[in-house]
C-alpha positions as CSV (number, residue, x, y, z in Angstrom):
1,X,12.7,-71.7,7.9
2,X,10.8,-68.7,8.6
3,X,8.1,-67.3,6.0
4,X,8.7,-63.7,5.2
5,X,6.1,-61.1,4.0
6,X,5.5,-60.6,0.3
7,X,2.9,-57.7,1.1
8,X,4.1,-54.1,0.6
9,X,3.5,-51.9,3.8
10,X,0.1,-50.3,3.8
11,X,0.1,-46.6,3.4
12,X,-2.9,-44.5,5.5
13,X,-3.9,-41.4,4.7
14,X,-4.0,-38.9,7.8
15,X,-7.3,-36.7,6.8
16,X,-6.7,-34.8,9.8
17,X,-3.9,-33.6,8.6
18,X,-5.1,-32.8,4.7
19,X,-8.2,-30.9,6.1
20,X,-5.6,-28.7,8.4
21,X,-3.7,-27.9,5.5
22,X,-6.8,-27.3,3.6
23,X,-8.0,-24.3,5.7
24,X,-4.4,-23.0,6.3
25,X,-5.0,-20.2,3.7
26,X,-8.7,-20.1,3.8
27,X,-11.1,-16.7,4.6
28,X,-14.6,-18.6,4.9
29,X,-17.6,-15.4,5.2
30,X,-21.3,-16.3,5.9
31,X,-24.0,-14.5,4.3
32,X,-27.8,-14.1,5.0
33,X,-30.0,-13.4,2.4
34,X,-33.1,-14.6,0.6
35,X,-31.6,-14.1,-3.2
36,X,-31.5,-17.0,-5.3
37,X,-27.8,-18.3,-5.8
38,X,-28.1,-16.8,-9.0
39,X,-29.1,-13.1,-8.0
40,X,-26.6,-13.4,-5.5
41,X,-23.7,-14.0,-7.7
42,X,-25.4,-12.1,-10.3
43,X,-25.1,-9.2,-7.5
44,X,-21.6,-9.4,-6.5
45,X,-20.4,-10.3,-10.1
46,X,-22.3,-6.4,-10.8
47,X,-21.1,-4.4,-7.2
48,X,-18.0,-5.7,-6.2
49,X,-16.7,-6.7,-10.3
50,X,-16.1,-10.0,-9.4
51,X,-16.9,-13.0,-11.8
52,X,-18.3,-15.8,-10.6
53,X,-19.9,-18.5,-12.9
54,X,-21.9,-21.6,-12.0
55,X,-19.2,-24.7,-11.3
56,X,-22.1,-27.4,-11.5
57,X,-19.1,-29.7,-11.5
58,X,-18.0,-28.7,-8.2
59,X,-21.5,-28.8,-6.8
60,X,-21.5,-30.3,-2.9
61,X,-23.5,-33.5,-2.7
62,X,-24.7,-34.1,1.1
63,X,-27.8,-36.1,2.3
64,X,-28.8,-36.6,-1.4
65,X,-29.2,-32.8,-1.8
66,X,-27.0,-30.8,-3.9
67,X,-25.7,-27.4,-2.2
68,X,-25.0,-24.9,-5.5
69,X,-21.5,-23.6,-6.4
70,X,-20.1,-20.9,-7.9
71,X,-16.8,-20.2,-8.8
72,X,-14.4,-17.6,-9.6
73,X,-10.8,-17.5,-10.1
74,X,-8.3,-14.6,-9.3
75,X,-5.5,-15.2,-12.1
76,X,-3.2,-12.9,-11.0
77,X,-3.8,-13.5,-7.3
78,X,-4.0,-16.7,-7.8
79,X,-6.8,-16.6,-5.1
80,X,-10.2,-18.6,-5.5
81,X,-13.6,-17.4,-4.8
82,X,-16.0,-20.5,-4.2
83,X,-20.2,-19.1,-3.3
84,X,-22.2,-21.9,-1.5
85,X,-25.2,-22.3,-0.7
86,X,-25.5,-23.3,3.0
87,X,-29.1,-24.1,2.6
88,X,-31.0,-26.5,0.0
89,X,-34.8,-26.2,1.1
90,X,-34.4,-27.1,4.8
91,X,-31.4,-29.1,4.4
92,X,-28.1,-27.6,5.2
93,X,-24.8,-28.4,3.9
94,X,-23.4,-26.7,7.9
95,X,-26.0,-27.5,10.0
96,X,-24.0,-26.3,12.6
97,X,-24.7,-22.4,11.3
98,X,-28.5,-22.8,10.2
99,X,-28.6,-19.1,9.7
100,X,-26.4,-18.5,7.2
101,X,-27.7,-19.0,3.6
102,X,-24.3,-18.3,1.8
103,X,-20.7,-19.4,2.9
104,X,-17.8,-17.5,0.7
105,X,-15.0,-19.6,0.5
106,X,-11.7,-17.9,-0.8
107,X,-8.7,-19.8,-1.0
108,X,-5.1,-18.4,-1.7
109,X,-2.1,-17.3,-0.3
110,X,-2.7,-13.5,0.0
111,X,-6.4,-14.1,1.5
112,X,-6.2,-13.0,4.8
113,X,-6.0,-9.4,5.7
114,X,-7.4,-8.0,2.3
115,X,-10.4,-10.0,2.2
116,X,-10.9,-10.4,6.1
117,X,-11.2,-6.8,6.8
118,X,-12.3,-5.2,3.2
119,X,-14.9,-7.8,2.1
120,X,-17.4,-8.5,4.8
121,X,-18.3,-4.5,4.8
122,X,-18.7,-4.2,0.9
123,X,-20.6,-7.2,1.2
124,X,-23.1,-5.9,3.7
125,X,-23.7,-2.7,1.1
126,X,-25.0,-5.2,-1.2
127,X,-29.0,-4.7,-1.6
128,X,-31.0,-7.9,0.2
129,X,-27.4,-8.9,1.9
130,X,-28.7,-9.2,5.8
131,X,-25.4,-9.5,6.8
132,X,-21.7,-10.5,6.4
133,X,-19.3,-12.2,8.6
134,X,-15.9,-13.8,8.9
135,X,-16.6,-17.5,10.2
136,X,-13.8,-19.2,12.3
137,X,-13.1,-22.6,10.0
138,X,-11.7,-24.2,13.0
139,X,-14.7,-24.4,15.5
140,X,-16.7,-25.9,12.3
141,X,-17.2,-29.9,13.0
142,X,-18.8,-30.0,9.0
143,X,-16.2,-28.2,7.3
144,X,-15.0,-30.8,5.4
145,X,-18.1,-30.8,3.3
146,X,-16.1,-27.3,1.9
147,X,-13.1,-29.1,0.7
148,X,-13.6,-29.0,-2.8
């Protein structure tokens, strides 16, 4: 007689294809500056009337350095605002963008043209704000150190 299997059939997780899904809806702007992460969201909380608040919880862990984050949430959007800090000393949580001190990470389904096209220039205004970009998520090999 033959001896059948007892064991139930081994499920695998396709990270791939969580990390694409991820970034689907997902406006990621770099920032230079040489503000503290708390001036900076101190800044943009003032000029732009957002209202981000430190999210220690949510704090990135990478090469035993913590990368600070700061969150705010769009209610009736339902849109979320995540500030990073790309750089802890000279450790980076995207080494692949060394410049960049900031990544902005908003996350929703009505992202795209609002924030792509209005943001980065109101941004740029911003007082000891070098500069502002849109960053392409896709052609970042770290970017899963953003999915929070």
């Amino acid at each position: 007689m033959a001896k059948t299997s007892t064991k139930s059939p081994k499920l695998t997780l396709d990270n791939a294809s969580l990390e694409e899904e991820f970034f689907e809806d997902v406006v990621l702007l770099g920032m230079v500056s040489a503000l503290t992460p708390e001036s900076l969201a101190w800044r943009i909380n003032q000029l732009l009337g957002m209202g981000f608040a430190r999210n220690a919880e949510a704090d990135i862990l990478v090469d035993k350095r913590f990368h600070i984050v700061y969150e705010y949430i769009e209610q009736d959007k339902l849109v979320e605002h995540f500030l990073l800090s790309n750089r802890h000393k000279m450790h980076f949580l995207l080494p692949e963008i060394k410049p960049i001190d900031y990544l902005w990470m908003i996350k929703g389904s009505h992202v795209i043209h609002q924030y792509t096209q209005v943001l980065p220039g109101a941004v740029s205004k911003i007082q000891q704000i070098g500069y502002c970009t849109v960053l392409d998520c896709s052609k970042l090999p770290h970017r899963e150190y953003l999915i929070l």
